[in-house]
N, CA, C and O of each residue as an XYZ file, in Angstrom:
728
protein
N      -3.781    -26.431    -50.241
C      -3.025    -25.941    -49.103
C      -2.001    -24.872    -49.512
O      -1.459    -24.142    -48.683
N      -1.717    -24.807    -51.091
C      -0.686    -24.171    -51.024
C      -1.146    -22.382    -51.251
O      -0.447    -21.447    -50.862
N      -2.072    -22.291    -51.751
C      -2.649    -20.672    -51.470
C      -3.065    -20.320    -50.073
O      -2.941    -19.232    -49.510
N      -3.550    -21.372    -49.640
C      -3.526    -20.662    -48.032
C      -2.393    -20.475    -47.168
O      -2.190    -19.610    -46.317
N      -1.401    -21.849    -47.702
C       0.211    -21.060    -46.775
C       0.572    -19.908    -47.298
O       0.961    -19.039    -46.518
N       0.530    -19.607    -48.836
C       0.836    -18.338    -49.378
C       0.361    -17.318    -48.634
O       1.089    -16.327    -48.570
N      -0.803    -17.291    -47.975
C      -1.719    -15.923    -47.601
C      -1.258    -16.429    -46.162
O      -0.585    -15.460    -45.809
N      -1.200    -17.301    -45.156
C      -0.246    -17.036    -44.040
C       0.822    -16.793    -43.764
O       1.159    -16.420    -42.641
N       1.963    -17.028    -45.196
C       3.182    -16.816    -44.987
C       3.151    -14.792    -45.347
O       4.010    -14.088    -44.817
N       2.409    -14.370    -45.975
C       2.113    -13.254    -46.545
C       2.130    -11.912    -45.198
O       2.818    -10.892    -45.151
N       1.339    -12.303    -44.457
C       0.239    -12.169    -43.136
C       1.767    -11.692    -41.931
O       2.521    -12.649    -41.762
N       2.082    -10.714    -41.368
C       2.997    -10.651    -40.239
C       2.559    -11.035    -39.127
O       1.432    -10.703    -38.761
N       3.066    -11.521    -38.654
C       3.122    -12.014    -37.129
C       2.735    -10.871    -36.008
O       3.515    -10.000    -35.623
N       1.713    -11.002    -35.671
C       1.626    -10.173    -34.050
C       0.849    -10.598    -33.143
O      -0.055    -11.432    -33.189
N       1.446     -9.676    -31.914
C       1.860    -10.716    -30.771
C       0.407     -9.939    -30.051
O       0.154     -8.735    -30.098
N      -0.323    -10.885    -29.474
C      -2.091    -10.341    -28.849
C      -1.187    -10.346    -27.626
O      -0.257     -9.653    -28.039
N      -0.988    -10.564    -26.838
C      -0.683    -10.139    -25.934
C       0.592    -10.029    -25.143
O       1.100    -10.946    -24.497
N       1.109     -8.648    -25.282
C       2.461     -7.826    -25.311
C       3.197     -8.873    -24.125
O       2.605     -9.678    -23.407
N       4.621     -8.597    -24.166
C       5.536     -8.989    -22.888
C       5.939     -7.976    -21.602
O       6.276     -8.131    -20.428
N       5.692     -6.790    -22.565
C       5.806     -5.469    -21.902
C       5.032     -4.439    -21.261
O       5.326     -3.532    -22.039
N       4.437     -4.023    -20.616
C       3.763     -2.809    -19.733
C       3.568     -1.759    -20.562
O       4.597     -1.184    -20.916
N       2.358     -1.273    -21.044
C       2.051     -0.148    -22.044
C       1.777      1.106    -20.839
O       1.000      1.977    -21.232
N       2.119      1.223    -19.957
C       1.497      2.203    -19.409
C       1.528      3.722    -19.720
O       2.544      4.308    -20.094
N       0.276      4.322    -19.523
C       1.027      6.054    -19.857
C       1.956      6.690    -19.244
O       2.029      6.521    -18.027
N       2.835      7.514    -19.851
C       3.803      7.957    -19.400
C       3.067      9.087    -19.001
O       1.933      9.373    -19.386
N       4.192     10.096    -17.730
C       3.751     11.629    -17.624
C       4.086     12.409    -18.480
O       3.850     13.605    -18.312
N       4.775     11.923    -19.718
C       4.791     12.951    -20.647
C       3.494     12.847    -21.327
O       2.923     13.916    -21.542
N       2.622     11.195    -21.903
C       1.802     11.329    -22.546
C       0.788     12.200    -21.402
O       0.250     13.134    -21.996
N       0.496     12.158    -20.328
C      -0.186     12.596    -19.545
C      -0.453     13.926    -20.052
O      -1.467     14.365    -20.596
N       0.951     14.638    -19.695
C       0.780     16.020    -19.680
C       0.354     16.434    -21.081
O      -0.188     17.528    -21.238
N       0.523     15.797    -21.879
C       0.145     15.964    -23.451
C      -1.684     16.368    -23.595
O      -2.280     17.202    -24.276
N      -2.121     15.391    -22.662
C      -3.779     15.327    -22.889
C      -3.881     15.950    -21.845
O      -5.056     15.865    -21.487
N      -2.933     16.907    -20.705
C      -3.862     18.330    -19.623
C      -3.560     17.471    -18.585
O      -3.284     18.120    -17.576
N      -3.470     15.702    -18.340
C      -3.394     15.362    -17.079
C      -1.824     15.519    -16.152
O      -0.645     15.579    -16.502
N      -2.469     15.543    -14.942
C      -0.904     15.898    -13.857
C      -0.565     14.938    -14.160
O      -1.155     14.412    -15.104
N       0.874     14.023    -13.328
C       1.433     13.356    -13.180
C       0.811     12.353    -12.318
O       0.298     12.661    -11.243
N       0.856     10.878    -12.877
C      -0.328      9.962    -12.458
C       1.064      9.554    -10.934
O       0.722      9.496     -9.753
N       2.294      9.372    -11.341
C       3.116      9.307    -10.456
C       3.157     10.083     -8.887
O       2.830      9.497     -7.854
N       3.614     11.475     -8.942
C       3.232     12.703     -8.202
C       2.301     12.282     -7.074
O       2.436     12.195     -5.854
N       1.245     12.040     -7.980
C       0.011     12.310     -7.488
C      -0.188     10.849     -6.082
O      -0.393     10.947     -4.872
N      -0.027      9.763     -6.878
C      -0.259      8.662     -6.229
C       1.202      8.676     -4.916
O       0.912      8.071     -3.883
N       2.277      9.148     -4.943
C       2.988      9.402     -4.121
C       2.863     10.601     -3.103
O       3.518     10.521     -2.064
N       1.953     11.870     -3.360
C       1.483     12.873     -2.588
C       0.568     11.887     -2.105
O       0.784     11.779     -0.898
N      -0.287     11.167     -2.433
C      -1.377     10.569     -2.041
C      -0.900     10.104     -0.505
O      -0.998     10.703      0.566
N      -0.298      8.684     -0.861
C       0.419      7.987     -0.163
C       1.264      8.708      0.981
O       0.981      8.392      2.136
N       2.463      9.825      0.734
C       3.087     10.301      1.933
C       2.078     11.571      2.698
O       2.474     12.050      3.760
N       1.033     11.961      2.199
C       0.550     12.741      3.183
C      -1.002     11.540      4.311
O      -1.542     11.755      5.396
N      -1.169     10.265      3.179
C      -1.864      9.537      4.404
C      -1.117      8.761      5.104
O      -1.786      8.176      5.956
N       0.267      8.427      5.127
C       0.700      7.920      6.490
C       1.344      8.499      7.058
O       1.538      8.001      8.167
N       2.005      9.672      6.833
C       2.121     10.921      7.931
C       1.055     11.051      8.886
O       1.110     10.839     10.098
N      -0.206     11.534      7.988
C      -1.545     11.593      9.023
C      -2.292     10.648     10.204
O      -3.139     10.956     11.042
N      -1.482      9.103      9.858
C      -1.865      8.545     10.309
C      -0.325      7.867     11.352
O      -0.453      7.444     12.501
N       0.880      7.918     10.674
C       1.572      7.572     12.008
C       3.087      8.639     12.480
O       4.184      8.398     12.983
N       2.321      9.967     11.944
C       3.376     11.395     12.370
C       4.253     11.921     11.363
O       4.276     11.261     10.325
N       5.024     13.004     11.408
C       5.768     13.405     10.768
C       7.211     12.601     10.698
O       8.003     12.724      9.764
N       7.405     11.784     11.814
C       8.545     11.289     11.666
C       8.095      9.726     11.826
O       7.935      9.128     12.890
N       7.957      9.295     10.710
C       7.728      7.821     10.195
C       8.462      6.877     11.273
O       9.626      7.232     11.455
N       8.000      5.578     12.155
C       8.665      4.648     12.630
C       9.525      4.176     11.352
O       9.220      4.260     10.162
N      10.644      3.674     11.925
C      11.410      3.010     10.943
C      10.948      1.835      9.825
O      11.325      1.683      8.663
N       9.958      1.043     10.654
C       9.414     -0.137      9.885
C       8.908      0.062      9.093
O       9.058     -0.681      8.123
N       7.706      1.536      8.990
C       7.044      1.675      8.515
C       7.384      2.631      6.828
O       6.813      2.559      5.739
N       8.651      3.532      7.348
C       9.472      4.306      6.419
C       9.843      3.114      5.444
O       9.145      3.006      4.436
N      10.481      2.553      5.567
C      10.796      1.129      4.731
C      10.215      0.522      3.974
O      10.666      0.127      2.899
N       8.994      0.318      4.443
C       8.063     -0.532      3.867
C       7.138      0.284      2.823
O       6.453     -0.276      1.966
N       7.208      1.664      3.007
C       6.412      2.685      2.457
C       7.680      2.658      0.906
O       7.293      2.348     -0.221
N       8.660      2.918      1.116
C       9.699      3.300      0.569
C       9.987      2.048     -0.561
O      10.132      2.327     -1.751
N      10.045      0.820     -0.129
C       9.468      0.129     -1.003
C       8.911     -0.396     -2.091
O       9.241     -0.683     -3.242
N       7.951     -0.443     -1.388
C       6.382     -0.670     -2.072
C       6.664      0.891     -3.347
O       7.032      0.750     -4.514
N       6.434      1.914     -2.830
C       6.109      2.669     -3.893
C       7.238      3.113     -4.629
O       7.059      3.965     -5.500
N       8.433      2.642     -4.400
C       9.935      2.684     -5.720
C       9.523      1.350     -6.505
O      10.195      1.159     -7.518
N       8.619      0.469     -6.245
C       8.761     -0.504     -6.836
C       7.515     -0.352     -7.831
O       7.611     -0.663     -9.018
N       6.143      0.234     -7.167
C       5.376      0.476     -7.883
C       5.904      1.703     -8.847
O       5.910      1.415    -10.044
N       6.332      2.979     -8.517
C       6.507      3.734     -9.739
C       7.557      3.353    -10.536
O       7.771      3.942    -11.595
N       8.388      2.244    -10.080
C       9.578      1.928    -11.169
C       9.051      1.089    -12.518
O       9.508      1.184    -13.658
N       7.904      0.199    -12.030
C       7.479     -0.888    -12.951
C       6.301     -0.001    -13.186
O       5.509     -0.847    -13.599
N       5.732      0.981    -13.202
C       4.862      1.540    -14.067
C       3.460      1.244    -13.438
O       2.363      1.418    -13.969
N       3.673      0.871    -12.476
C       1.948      0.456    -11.837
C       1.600      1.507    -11.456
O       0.454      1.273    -11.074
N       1.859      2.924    -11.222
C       1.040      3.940    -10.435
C      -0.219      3.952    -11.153
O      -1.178      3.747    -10.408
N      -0.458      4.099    -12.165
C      -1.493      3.996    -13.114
C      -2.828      3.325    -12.556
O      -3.975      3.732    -12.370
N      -2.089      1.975    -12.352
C      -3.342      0.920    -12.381
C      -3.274      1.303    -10.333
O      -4.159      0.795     -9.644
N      -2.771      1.709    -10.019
C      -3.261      1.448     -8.376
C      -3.970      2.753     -8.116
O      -4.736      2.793     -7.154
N      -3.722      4.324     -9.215
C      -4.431      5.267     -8.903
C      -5.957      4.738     -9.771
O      -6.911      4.780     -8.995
N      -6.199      4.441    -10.662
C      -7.265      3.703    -11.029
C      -8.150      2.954     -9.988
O      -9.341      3.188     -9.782
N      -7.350      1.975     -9.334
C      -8.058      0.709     -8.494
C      -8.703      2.041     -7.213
O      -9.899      1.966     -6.929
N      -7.858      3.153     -6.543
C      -8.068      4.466     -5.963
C      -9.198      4.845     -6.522
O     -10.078      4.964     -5.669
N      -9.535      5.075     -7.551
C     -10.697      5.829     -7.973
C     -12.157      4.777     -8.366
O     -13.271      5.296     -8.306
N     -12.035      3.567     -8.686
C     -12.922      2.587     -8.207
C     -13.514      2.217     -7.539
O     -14.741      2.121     -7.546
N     -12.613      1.855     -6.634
C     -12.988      1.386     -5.167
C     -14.111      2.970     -4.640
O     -15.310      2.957     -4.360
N     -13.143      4.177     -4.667
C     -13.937      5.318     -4.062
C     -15.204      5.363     -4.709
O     -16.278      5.510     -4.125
N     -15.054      5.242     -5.854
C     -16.633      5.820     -6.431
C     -17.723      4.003     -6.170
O     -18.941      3.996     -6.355
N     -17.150      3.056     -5.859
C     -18.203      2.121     -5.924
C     -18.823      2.426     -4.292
O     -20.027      2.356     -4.046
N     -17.552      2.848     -3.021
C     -17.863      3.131     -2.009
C     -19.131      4.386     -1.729
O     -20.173      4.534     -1.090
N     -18.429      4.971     -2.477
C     -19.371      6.890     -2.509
C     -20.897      6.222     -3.282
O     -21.690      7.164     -3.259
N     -21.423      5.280     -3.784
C     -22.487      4.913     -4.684
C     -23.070      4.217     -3.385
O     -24.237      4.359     -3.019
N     -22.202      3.514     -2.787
C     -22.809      2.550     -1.330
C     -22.592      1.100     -1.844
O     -23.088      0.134     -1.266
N     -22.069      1.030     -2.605
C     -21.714     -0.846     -2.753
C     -20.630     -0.688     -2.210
O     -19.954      0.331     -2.064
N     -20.372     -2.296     -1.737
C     -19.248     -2.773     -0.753
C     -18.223     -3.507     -1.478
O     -18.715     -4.468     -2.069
N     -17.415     -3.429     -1.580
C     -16.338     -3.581     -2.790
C     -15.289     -4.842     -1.734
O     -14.439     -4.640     -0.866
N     -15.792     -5.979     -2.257
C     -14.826     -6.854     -1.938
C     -13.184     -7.098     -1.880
O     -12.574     -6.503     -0.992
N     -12.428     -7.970     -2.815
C     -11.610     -8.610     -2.971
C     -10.930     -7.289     -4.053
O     -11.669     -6.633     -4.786
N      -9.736     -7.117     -3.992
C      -8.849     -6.584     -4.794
C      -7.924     -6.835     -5.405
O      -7.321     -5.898     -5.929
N      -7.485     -8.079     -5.565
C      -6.454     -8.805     -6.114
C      -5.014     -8.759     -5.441
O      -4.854     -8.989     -4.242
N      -4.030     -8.459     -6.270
C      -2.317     -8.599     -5.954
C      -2.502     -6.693     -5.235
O      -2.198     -6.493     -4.059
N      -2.890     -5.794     -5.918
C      -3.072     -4.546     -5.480
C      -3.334     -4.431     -3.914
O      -2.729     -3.710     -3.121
N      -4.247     -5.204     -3.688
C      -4.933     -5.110     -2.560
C      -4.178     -5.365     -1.338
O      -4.444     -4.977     -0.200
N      -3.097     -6.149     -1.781
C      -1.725     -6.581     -0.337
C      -0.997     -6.169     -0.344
O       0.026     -6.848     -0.263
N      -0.898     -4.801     -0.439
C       0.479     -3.753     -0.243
C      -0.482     -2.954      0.452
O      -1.707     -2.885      0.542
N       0.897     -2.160      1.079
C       0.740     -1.416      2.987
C       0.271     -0.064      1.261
O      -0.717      0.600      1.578
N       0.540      0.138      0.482
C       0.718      1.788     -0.413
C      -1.428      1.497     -0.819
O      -2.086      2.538     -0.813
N      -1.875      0.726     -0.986
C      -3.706      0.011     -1.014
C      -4.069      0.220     -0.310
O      -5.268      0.498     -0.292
N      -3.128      0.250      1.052
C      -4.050      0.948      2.255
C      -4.153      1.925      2.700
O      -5.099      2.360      3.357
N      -2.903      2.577      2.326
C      -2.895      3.971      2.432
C      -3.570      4.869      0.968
O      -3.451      6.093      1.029
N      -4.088      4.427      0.007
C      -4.459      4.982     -1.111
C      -5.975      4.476     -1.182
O      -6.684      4.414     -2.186
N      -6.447      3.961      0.773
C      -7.891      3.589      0.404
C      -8.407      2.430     -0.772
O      -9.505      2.105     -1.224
N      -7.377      2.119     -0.941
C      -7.788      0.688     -1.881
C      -8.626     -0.363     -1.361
O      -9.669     -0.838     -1.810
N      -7.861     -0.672     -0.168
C      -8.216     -1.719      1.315
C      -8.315     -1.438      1.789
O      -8.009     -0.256      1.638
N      -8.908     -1.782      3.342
C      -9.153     -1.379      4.955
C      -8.331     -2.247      5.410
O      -8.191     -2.414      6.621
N      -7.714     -2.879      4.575
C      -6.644     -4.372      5.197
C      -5.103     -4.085      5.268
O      -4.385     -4.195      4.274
N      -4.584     -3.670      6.642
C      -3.496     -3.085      6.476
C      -2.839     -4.328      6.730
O      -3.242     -5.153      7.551
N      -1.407     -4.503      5.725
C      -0.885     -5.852      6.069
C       0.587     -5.637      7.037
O       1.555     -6.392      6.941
N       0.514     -4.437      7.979
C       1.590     -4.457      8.378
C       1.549     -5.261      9.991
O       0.482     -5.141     10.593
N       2.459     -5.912     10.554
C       2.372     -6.499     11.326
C       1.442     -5.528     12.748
O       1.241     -4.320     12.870
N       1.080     -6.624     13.573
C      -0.025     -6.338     14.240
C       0.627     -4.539     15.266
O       1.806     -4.478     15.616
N      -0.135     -3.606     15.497
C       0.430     -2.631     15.893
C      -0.384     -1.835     16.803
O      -1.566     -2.125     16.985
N       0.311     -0.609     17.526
C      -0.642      0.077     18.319
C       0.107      1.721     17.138
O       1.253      1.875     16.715
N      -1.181      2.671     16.953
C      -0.781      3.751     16.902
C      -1.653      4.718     18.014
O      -2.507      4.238     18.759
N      -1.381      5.792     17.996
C      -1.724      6.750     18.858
C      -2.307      8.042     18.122
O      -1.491      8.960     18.048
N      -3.916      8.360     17.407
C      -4.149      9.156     16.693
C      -3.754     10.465     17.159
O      -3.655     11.398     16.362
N      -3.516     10.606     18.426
C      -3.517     12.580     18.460
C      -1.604     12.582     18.423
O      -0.966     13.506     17.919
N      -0.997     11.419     19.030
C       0.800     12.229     18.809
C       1.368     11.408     18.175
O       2.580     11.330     17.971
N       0.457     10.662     17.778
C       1.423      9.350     16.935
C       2.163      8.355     16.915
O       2.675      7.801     15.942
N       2.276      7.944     18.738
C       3.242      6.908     18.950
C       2.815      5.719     18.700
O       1.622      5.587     18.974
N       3.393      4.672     18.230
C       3.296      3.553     17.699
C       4.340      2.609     18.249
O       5.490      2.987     18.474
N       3.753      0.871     18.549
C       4.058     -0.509     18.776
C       4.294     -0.852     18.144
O       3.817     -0.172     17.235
N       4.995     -1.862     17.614
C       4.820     -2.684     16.567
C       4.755     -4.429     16.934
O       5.235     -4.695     18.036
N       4.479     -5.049     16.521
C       4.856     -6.644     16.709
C       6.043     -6.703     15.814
O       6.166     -6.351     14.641
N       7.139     -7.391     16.899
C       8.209     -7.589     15.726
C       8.701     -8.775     15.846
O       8.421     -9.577     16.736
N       9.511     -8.941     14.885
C      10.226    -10.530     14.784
C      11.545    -10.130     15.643
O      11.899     -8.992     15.952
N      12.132    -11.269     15.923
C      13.689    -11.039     16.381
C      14.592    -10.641     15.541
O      15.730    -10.459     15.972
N      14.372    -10.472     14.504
C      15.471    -10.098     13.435
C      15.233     -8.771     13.288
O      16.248     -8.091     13.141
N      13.549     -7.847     13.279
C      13.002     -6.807     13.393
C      13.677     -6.326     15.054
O      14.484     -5.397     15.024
N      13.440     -6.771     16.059
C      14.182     -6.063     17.035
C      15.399     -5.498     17.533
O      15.754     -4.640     18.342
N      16.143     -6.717     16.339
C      17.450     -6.344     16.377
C      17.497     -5.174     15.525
O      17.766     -4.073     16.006
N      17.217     -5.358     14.115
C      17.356     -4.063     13.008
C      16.656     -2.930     13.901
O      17.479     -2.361     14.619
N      15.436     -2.494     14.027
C      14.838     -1.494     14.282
C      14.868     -1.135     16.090
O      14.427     -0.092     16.572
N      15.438     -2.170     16.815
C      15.003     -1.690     18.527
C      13.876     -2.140     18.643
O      13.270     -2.814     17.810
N      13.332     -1.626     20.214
C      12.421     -2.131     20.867
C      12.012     -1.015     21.667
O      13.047     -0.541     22.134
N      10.754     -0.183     22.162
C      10.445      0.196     23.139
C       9.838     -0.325     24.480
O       9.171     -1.349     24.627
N      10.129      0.400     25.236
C       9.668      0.519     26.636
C       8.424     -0.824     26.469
O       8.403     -1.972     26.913
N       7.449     -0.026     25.603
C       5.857     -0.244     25.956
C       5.859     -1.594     24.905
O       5.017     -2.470     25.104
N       6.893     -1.740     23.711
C       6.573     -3.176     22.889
C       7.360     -4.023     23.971
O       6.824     -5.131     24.021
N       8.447     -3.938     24.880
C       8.785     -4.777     25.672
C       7.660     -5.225     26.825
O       7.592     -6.347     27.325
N       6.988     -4.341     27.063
C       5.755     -4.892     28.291
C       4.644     -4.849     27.982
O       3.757     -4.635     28.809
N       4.311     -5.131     26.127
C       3.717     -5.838     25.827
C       3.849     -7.045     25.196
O       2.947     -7.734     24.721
N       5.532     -7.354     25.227
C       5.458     -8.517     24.529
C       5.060     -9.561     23.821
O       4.895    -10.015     22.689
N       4.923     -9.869     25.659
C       3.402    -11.100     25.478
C       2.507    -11.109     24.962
O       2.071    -12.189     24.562
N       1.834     -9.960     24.734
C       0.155     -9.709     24.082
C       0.945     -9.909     22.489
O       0.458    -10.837     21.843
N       1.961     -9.240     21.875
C       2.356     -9.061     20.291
C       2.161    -10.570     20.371
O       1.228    -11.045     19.724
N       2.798    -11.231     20.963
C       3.805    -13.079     20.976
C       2.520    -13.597     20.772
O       2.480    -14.392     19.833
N       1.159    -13.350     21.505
C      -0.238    -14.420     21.422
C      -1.109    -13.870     20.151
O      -2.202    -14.297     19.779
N      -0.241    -12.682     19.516
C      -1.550    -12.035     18.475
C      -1.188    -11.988     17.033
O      -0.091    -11.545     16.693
N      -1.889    -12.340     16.335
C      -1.697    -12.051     14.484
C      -2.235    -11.187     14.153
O      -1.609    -10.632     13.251
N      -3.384    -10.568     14.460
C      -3.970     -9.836     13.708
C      -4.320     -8.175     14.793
O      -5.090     -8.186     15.753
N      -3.816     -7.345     14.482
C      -4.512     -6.147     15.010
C      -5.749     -6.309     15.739
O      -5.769     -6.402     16.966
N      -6.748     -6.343     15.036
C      -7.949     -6.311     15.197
C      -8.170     -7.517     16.992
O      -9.054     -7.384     17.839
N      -7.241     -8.352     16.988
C      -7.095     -9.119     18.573
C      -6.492     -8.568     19.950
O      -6.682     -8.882     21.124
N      -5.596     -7.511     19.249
C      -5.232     -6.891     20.433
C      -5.807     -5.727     21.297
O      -6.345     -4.689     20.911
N      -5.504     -6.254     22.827
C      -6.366     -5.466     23.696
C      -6.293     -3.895     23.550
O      -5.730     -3.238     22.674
N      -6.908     -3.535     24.485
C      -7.332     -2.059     24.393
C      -6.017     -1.368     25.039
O      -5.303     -2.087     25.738
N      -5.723     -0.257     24.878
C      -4.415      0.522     25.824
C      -4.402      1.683     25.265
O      -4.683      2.131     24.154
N      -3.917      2.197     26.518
C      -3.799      3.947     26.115
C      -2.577      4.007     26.162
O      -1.839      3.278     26.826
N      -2.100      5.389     25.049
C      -0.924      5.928     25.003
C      -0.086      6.182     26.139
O      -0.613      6.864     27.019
N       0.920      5.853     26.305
C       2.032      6.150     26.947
C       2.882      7.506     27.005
O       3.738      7.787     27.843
N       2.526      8.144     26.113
C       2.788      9.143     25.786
C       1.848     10.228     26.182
O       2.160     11.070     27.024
N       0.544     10.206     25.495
C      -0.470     10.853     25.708
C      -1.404     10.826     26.513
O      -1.983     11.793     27.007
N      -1.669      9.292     26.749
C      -3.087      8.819     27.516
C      -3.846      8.558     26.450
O      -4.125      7.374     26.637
N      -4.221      8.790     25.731
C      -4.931      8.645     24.446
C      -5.294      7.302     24.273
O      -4.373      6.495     24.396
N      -6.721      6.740     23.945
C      -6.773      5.342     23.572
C      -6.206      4.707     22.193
O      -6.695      5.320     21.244
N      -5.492      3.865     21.857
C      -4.696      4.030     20.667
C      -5.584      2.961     19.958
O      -6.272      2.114     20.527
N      -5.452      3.143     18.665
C      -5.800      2.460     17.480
C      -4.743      1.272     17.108
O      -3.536      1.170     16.886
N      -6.082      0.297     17.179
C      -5.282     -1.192     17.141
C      -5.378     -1.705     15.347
O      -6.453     -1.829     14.760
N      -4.104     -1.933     14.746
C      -4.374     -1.998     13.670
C      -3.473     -3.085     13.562
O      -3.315     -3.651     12.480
């Protein structure tokens, strides 16, 4: 026993699997020609929910955007969610149907980066041509953010519904437009 403790005591210690986040930096990036994995996944993100709920963000939604992606580029995940972005697309663009996505997959920034089709923001109406938007809110949400006209006389329908995909059909108030139930 005692030459083999010799050759383990000999031997340094290392650790298989780190405590810390190796991710690439944008300096290593720019080193090997690539843009900024950051940038990019945040251009990503603020030009698809502009497109999808206007230039001037509902409040709920500014928040929740704001969020999610200070939290993802602070802890270094842009990396792995522009990755899971380019996966998902190319298994889609091949024609396989790409299930389950893990912890990635339940943030509102997955749905806007095409990760998911599963938007987890509470049940809502938007309006594709001017952008007006419902929301289902809590009482603590009505107080912080207000209430419109059209979430007050739909109340009832938010109060009986969980999921987007249950709520009835309606046109914009604004536009006439049939709005997108999400």
């Amino acid at each position: 026993m005692k030459n083999s403790n010799a050759i383990a005591d000999s031997i340094e210690e290392i650790e298989v699997i780190p405590e810390k986040l190796f991710a690439p930096t944008d300096e290593f990036l720019a080193e090997k020609g690539v843009p900024s994995i950051k940038a990019k996944v945040e251009k990503m993100v603020q030009d698809k929910v502009r497109s999808i709920y206007g230039e001037q963000l509902p409040t709920i939604v500014k928040k929740r955007v704001d969020r999610e992606l200070t939290n993802i580029i602070e802890h270094q995940f842009s990396t792995v969610y522009y990755i899971s972005h380019l996966l998902v697309k190319k298994s889609l663009d091949d024609g396989y149907l790409v299930g389950s996505r893990g912890s990635v997959g339940s943030s509102f920034v997955a749905t806007l980066m095409d990760i998911t089709e599963v938007n987890p923001l509470s049940p809502h109406y938007v309006c594709p041509k001017c952008h007006f938007s419902a929301f289902k809110k809590t009482d603590e949400e009505k107080l912080k953010y207000g209430e419109s006209d059209f979430e007050k006389e739909y109340a009832k329908v938010f109060d009986e519904t969980d999921c987007g995909w249950d709520l009835p059909n309606a046109k914009c108030p604004v536009c006439s437009s049939e709005m997108i139930k999400d």
